[in-house]
N, CA, C and O atoms as CSV, one atom per row, in Angstrom:
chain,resi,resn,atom,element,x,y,z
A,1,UNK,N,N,66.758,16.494,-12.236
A,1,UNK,CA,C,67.692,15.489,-11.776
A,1,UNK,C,C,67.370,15.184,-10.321
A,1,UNK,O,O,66.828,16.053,-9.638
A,2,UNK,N,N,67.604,14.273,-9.930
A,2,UNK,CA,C,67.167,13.308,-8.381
A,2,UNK,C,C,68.681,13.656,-7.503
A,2,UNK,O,O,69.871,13.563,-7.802
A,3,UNK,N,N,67.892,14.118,-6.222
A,3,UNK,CA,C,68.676,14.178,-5.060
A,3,UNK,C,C,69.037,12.637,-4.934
A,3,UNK,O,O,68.198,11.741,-5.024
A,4,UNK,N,N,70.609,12.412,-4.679
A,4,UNK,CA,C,71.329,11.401,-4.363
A,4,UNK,C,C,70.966,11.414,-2.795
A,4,UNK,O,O,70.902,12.419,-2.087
A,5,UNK,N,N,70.613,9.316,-2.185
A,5,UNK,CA,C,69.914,9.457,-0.955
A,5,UNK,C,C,71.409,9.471,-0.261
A,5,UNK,O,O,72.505,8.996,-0.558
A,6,UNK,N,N,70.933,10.187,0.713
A,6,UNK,CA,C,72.066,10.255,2.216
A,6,UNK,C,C,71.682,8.763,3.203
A,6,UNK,O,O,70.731,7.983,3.257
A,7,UNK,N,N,72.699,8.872,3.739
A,7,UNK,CA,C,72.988,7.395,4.565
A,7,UNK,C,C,72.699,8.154,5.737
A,7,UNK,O,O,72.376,7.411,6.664
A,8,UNK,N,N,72.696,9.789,6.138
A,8,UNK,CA,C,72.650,9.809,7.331
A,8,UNK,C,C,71.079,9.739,7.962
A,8,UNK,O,O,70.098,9.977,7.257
A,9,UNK,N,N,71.012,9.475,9.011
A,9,UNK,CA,C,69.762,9.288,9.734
A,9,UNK,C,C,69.224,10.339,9.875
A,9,UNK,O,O,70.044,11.221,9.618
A,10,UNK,N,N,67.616,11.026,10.340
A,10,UNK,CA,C,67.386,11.848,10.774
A,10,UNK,C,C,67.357,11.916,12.486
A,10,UNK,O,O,66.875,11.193,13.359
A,11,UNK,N,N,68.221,13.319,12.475
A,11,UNK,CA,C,68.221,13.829,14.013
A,11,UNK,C,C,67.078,14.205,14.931
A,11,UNK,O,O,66.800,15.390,14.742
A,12,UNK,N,N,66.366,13.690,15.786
A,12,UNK,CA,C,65.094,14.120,16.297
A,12,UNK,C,C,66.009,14.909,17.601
A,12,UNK,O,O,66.925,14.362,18.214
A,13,UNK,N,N,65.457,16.460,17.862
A,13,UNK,CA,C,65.629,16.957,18.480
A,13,UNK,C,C,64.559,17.024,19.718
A,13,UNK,O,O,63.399,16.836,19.351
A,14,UNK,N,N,64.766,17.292,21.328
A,14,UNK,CA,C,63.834,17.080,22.065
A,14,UNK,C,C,62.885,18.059,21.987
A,14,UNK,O,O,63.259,19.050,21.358
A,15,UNK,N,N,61.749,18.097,22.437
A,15,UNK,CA,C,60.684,19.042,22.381
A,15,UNK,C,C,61.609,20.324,23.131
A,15,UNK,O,O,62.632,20.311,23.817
A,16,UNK,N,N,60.860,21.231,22.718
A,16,UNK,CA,C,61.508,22.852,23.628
A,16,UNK,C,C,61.214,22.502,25.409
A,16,UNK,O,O,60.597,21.489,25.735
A,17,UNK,N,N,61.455,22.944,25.871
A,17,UNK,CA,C,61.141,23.278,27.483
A,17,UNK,C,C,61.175,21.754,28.375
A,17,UNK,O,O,60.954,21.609,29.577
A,18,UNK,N,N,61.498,20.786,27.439
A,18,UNK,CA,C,61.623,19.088,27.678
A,18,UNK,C,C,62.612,19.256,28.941
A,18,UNK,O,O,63.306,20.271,28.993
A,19,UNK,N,N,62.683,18.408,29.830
A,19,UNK,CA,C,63.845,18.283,30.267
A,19,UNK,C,C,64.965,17.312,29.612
A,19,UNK,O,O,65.825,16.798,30.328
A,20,UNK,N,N,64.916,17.109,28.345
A,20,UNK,CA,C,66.598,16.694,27.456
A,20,UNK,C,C,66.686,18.215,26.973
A,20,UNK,O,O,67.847,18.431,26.629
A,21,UNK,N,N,65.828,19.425,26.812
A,21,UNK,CA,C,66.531,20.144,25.922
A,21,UNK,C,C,66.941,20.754,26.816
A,21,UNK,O,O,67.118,21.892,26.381
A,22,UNK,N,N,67.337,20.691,28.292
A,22,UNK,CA,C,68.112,21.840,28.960
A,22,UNK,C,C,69.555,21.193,29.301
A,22,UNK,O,O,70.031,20.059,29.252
A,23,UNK,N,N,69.921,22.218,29.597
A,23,UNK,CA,C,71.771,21.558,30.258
A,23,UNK,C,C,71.541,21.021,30.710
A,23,UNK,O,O,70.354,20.852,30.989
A,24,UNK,N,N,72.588,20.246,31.193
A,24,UNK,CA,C,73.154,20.234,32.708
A,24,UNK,C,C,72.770,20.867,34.074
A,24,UNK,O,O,71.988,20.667,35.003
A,25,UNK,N,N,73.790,21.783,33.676
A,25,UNK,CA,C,73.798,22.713,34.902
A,25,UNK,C,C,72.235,23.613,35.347
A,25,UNK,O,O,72.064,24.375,36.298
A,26,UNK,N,N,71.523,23.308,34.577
A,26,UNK,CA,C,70.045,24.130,34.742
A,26,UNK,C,C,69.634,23.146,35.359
A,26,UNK,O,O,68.806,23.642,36.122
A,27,UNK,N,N,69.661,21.775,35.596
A,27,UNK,CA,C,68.877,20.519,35.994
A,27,UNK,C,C,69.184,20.733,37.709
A,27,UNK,O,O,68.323,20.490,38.555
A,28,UNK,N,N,70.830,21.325,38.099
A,28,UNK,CA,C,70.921,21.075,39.399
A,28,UNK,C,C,71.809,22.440,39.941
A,28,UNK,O,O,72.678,22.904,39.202
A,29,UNK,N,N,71.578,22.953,41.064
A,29,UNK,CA,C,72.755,24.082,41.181
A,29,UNK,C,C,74.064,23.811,41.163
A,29,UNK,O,O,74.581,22.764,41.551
A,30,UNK,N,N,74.579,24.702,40.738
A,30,UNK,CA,C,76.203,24.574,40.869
A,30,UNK,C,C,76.476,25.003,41.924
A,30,UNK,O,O,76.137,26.079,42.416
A,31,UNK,N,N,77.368,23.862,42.522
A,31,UNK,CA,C,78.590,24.294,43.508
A,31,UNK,C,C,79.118,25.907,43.469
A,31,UNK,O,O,78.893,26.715,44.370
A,32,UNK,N,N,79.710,26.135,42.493
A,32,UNK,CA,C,80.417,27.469,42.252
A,32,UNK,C,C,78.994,28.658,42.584
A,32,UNK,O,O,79.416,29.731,43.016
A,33,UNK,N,N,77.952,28.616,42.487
A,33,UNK,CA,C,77.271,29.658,43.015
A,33,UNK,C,C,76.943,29.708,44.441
A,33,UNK,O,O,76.362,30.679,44.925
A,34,UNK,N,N,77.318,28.634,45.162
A,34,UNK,CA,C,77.605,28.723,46.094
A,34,UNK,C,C,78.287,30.368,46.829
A,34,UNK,O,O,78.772,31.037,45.916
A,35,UNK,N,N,78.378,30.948,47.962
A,35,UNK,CA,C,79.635,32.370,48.558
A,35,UNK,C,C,80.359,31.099,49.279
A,35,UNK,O,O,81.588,31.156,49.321
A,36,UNK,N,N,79.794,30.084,49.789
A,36,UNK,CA,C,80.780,29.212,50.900
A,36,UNK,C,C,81.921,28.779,50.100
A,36,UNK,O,O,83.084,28.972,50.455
A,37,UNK,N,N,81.553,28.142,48.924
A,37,UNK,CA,C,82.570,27.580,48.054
A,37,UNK,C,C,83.128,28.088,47.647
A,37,UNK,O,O,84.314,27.757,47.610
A,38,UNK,N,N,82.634,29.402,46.973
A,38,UNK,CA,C,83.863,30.491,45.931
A,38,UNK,C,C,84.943,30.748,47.331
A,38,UNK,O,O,86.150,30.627,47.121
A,39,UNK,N,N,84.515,31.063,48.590
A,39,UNK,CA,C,85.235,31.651,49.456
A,39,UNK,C,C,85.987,30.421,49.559
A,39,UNK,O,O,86.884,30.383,48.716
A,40,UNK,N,N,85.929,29.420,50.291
A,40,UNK,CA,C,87.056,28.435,50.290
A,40,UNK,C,C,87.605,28.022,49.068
A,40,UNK,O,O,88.210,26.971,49.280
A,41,UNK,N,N,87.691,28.384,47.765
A,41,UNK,CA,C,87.658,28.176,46.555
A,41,UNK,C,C,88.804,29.115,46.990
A,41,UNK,O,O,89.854,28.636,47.418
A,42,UNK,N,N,88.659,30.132,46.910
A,42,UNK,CA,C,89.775,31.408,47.188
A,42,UNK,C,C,90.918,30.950,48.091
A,42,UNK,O,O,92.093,30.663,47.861
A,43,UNK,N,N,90.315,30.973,48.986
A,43,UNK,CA,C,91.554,30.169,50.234
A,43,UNK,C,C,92.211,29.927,50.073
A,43,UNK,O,O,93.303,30.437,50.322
A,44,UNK,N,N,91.869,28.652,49.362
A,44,UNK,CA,C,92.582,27.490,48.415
A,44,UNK,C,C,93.926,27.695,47.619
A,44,UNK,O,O,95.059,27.250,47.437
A,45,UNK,N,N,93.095,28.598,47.300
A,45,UNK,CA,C,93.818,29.147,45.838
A,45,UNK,C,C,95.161,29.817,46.438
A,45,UNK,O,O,96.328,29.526,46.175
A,46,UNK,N,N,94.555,30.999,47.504
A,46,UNK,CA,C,95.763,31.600,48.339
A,46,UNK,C,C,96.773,30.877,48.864
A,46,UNK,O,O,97.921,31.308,48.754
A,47,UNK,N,N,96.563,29.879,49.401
A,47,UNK,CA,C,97.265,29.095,50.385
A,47,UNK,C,C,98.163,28.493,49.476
A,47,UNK,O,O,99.375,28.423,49.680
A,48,UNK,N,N,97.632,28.094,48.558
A,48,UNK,CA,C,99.017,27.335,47.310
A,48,UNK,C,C,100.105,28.641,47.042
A,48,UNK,O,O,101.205,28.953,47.499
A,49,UNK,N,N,99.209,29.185,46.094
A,49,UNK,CA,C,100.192,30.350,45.315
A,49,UNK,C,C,100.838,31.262,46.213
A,49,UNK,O,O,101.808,31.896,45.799
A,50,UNK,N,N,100.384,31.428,47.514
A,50,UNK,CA,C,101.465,31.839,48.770
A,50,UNK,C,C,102.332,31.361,49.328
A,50,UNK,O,O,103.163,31.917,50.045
A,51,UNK,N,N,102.173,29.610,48.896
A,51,UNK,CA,C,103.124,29.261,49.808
A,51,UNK,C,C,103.906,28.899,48.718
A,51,UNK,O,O,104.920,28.356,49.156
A,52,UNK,N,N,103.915,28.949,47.317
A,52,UNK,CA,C,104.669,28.178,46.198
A,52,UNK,C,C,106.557,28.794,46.813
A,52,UNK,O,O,107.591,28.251,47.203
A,53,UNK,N,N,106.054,30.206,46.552
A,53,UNK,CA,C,107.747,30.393,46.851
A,53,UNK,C,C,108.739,30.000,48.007
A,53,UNK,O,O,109.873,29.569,47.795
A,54,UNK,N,N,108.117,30.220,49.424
A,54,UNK,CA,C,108.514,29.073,50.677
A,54,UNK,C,C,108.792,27.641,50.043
A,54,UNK,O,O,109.888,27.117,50.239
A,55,UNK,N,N,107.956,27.091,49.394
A,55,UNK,CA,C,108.619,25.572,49.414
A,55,UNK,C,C,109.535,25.713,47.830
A,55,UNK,O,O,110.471,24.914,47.828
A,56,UNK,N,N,109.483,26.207,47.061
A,56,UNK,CA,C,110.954,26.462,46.241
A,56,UNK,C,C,111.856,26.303,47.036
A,56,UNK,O,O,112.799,25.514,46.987
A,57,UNK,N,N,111.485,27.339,48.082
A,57,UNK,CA,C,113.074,27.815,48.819
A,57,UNK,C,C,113.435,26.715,49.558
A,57,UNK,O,O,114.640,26.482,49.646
A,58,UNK,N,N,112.337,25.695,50.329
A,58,UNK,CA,C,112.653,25.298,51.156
A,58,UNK,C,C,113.121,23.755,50.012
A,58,UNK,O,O,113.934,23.083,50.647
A,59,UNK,N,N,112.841,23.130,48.676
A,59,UNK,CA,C,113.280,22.404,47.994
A,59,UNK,C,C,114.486,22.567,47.396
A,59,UNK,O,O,115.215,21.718,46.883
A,60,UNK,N,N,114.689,24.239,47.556
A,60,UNK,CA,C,116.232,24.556,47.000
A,60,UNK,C,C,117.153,24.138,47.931
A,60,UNK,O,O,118.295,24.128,47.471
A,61,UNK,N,N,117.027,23.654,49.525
A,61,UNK,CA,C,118.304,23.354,50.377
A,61,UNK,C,C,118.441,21.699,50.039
A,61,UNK,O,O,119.247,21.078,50.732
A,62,UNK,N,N,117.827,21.101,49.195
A,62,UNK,CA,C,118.613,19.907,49.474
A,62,UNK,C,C,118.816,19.774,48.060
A,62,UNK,O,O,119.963,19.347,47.931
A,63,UNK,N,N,118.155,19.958,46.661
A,63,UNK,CA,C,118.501,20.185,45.080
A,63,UNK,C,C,118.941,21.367,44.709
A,63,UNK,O,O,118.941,22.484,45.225
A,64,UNK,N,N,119.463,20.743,43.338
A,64,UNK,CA,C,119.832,22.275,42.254
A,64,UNK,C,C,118.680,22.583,42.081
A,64,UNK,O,O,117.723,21.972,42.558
A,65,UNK,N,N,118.598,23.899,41.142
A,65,UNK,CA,C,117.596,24.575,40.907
A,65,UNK,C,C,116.481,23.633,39.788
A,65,UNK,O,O,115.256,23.511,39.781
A,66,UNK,N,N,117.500,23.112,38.962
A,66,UNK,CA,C,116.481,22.831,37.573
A,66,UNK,C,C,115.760,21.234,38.019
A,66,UNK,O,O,114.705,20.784,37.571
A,67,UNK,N,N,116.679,20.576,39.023
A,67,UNK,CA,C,116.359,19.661,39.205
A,67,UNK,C,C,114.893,19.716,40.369
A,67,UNK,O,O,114.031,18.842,40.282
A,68,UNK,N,N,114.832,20.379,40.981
A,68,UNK,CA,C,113.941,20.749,41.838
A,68,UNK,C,C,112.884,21.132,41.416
A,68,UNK,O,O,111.830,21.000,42.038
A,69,UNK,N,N,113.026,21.860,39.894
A,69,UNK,CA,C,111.398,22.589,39.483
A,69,UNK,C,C,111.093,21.438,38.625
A,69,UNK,O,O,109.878,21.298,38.485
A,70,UNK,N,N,112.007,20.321,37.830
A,70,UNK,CA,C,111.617,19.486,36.986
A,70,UNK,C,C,111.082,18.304,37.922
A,70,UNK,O,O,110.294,17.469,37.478
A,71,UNK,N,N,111.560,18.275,39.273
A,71,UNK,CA,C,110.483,16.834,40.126
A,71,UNK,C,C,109.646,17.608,40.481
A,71,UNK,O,O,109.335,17.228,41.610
A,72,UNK,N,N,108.893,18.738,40.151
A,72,UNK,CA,C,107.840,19.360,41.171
A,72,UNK,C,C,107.279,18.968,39.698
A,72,UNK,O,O,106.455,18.091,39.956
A,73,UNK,N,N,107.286,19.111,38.602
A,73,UNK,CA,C,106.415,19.292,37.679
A,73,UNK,C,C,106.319,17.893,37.136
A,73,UNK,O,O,105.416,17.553,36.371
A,74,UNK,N,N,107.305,17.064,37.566
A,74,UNK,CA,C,106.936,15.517,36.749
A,74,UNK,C,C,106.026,15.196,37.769
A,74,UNK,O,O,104.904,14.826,37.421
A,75,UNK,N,N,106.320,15.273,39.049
A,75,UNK,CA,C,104.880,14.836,40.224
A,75,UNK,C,C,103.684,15.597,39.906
A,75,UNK,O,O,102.634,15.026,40.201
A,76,UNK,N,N,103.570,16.927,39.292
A,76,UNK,CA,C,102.552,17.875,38.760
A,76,UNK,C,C,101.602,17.087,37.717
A,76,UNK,O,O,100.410,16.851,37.915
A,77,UNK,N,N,102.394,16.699,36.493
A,77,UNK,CA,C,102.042,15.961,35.464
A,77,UNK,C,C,101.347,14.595,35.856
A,77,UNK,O,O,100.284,14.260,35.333
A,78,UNK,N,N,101.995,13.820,36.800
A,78,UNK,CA,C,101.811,12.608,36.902
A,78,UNK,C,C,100.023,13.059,37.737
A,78,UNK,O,O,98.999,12.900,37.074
A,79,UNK,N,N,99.985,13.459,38.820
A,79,UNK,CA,C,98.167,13.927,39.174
A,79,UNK,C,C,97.690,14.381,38.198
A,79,UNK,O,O,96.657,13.737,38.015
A,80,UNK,N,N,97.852,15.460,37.065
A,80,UNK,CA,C,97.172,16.297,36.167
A,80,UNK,C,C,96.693,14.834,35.335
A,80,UNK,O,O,95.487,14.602,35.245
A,81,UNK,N,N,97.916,13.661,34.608
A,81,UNK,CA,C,97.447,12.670,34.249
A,81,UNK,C,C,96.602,11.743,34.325
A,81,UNK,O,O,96.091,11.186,33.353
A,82,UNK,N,N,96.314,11.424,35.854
A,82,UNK,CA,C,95.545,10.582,36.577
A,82,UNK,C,C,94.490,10.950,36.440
A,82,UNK,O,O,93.670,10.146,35.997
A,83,UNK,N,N,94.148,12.059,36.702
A,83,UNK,CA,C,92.556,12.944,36.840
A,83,UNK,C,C,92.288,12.796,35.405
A,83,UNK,O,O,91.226,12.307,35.018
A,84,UNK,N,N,93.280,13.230,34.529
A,84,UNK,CA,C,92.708,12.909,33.177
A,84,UNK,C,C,92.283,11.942,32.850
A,84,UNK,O,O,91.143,11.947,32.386
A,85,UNK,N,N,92.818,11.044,32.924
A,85,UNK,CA,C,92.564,9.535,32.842
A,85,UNK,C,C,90.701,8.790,33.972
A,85,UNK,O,O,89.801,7.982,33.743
A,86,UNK,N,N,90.949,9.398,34.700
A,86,UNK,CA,C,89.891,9.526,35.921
A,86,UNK,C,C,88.970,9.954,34.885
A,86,UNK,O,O,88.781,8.971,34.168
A,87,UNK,N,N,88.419,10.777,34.533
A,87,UNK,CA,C,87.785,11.839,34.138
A,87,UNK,C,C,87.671,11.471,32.308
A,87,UNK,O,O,87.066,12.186,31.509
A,88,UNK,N,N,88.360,10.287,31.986
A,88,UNK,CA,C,88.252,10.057,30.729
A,88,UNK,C,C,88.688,10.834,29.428
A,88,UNK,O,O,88.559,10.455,28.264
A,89,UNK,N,N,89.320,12.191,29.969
A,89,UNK,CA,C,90.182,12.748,29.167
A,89,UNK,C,C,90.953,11.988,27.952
A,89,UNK,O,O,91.508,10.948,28.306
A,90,UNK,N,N,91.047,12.244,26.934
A,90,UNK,CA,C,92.109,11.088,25.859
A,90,UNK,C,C,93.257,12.325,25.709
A,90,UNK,O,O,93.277,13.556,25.694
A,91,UNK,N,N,94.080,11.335,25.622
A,91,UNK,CA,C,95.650,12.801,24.960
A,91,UNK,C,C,95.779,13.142,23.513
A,91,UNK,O,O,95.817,12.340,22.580
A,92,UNK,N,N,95.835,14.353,23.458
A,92,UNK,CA,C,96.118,14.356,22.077
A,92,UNK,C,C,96.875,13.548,21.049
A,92,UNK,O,O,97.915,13.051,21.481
A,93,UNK,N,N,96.644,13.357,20.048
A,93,UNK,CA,C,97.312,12.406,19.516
A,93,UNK,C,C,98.071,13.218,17.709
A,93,UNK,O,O,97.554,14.055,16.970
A,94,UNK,N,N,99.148,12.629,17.613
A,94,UNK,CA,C,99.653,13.497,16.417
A,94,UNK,C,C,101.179,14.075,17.132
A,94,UNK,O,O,101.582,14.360,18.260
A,95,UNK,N,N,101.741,14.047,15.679
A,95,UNK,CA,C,102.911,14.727,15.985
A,95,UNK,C,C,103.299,16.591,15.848
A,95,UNK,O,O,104.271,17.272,16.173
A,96,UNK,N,N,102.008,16.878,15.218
A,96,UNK,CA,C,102.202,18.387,15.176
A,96,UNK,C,C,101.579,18.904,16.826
A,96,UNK,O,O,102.169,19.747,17.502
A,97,UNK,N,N,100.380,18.255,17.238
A,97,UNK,CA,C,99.917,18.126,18.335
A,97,UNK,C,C,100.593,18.222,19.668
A,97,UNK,O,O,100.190,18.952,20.573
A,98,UNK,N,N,101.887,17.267,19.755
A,98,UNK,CA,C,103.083,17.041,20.294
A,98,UNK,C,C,104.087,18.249,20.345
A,98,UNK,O,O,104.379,18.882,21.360
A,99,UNK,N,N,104.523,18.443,19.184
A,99,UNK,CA,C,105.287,19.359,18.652
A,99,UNK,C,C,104.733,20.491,19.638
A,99,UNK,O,O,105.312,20.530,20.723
A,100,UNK,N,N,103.674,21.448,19.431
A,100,UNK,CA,C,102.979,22.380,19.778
A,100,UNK,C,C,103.068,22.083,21.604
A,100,UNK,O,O,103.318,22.993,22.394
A,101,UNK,N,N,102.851,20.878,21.956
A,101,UNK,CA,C,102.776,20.388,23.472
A,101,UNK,C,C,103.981,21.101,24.029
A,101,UNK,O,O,103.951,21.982,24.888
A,102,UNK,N,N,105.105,20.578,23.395
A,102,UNK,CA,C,106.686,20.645,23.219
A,102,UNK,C,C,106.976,21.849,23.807
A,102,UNK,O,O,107.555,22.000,24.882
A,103,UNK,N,N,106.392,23.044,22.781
A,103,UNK,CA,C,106.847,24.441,22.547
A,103,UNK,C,C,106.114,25.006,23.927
A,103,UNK,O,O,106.601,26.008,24.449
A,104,UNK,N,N,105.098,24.458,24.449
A,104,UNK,CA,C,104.801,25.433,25.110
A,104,UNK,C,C,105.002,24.808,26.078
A,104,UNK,O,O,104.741,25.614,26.972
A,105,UNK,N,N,105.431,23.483,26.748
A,105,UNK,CA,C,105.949,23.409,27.923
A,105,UNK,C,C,107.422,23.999,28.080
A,105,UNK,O,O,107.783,24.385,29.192
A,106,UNK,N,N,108.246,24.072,27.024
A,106,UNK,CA,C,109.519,24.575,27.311
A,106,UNK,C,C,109.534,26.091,27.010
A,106,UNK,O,O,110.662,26.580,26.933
A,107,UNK,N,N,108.617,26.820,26.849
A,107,UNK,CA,C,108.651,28.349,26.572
A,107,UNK,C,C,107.825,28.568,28.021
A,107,UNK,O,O,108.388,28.980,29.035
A,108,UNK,N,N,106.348,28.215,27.949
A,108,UNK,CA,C,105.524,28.686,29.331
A,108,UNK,C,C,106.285,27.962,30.827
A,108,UNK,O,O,106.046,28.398,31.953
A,109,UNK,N,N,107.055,27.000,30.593
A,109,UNK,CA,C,106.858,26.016,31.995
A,109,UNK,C,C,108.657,26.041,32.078
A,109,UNK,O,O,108.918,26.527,33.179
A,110,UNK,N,N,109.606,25.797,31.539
A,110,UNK,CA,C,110.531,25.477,31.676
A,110,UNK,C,C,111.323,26.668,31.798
A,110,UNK,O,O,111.851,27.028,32.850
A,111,UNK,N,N,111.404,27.366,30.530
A,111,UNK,CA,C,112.334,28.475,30.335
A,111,UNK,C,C,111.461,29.535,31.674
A,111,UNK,O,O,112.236,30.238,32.322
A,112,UNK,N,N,110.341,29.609,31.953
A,112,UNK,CA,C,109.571,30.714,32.716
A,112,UNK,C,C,110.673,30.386,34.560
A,112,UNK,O,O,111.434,31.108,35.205
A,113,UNK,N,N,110.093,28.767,34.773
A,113,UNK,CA,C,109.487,28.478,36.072
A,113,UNK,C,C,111.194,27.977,36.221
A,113,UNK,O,O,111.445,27.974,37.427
A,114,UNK,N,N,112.791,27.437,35.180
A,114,UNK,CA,C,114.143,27.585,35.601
A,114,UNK,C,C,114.387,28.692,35.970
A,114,UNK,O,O,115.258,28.747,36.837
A,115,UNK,N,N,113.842,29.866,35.570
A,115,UNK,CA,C,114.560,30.977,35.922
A,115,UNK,C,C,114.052,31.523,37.491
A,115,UNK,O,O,114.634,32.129,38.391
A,116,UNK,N,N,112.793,31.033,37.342
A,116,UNK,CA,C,112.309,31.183,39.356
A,116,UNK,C,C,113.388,30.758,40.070
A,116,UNK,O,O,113.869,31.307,41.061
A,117,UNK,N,N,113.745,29.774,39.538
A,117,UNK,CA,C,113.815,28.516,40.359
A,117,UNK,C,C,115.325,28.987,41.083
A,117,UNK,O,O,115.612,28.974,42.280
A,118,UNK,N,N,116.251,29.443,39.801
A,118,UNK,CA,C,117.665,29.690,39.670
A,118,UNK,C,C,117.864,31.191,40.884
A,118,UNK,O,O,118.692,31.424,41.765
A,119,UNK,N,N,116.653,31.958,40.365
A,119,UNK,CA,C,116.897,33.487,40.851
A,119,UNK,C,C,116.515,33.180,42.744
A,119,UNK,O,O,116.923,34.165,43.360
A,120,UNK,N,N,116.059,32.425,43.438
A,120,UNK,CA,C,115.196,32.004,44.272
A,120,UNK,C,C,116.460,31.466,45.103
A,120,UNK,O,O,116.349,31.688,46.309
A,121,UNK,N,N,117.490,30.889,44.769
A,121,UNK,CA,C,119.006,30.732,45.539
A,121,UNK,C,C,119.569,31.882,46.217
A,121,UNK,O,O,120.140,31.878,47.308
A,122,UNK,N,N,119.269,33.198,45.193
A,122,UNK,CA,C,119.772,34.509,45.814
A,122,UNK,C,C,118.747,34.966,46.151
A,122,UNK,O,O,119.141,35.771,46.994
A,123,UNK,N,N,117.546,35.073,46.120
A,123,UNK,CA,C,116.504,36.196,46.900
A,123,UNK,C,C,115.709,35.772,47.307
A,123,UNK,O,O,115.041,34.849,46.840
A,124,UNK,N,N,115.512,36.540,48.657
A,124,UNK,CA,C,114.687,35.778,50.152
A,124,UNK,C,C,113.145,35.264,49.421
A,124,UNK,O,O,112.651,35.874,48.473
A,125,UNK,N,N,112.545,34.108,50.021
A,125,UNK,CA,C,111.021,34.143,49.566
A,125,UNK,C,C,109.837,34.713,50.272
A,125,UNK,O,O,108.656,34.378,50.183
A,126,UNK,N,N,110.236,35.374,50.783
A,126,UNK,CA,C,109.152,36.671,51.254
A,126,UNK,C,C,108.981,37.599,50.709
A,126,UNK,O,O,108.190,38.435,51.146
């Protein structure tokens, strides 16, 4: 009996050692192996997550608690969006997709980062 023909095309792969068959990242150094960058990379990093609890505190004198962590995170979302969009990111699409979005912003982000937010009225941020 006869193989039924396929519609798909054949894939030509590049020669070995070609420059199409290597990455990316083999074509040019990375930034990240950089020590200058990882080190200001670090900094970086410090300087946020050190100062996160100071500006809670200091967003808790003029809002409530929930209202204060929910405009830090809709302004959060709205850059995280942009860059996506920048960067050509597409959003998931689907309602189980959603659903799942749902659960874990209000379990990881909401229920976690209200209760900072609430406990942070009574205890110093130092």
């Amino acid at each position: 009996m006869a193989q039924p023909a396929t519609s798909r095309a054949a894939v030509e792969l590049p020669a070995a050692g070609s420059v199409a068959s290597r990455a990316p990242a083999q074509l040019r150094p990375s930034l990240l192996e950089r020590p200058v960058v990882l080190a200001a990379l670090l900094a970086l990093l410090c300087l946020i997550w050190g100062s996160t609890w100071l500006a809670i505190k200091v967003g808790l004198r003029d809002m409530p608690p929930f209202f204060a962590a929910g405009t830090r995170y809709l302004v959060a979302s709205a850059l995280v969006c942009a860059l996506a969009l920048a960067r050509g990111i597409r959003a998931p699409r689907g309602g189980r997709a959603h659903l799942g979005l749902l659960a874990l912003g209000l379990c990881a982000f909401a229920l976690s980062f209200g209760v900072v937010y609430w406990g942070e009225q009574y205890l110093p941020a130092g």
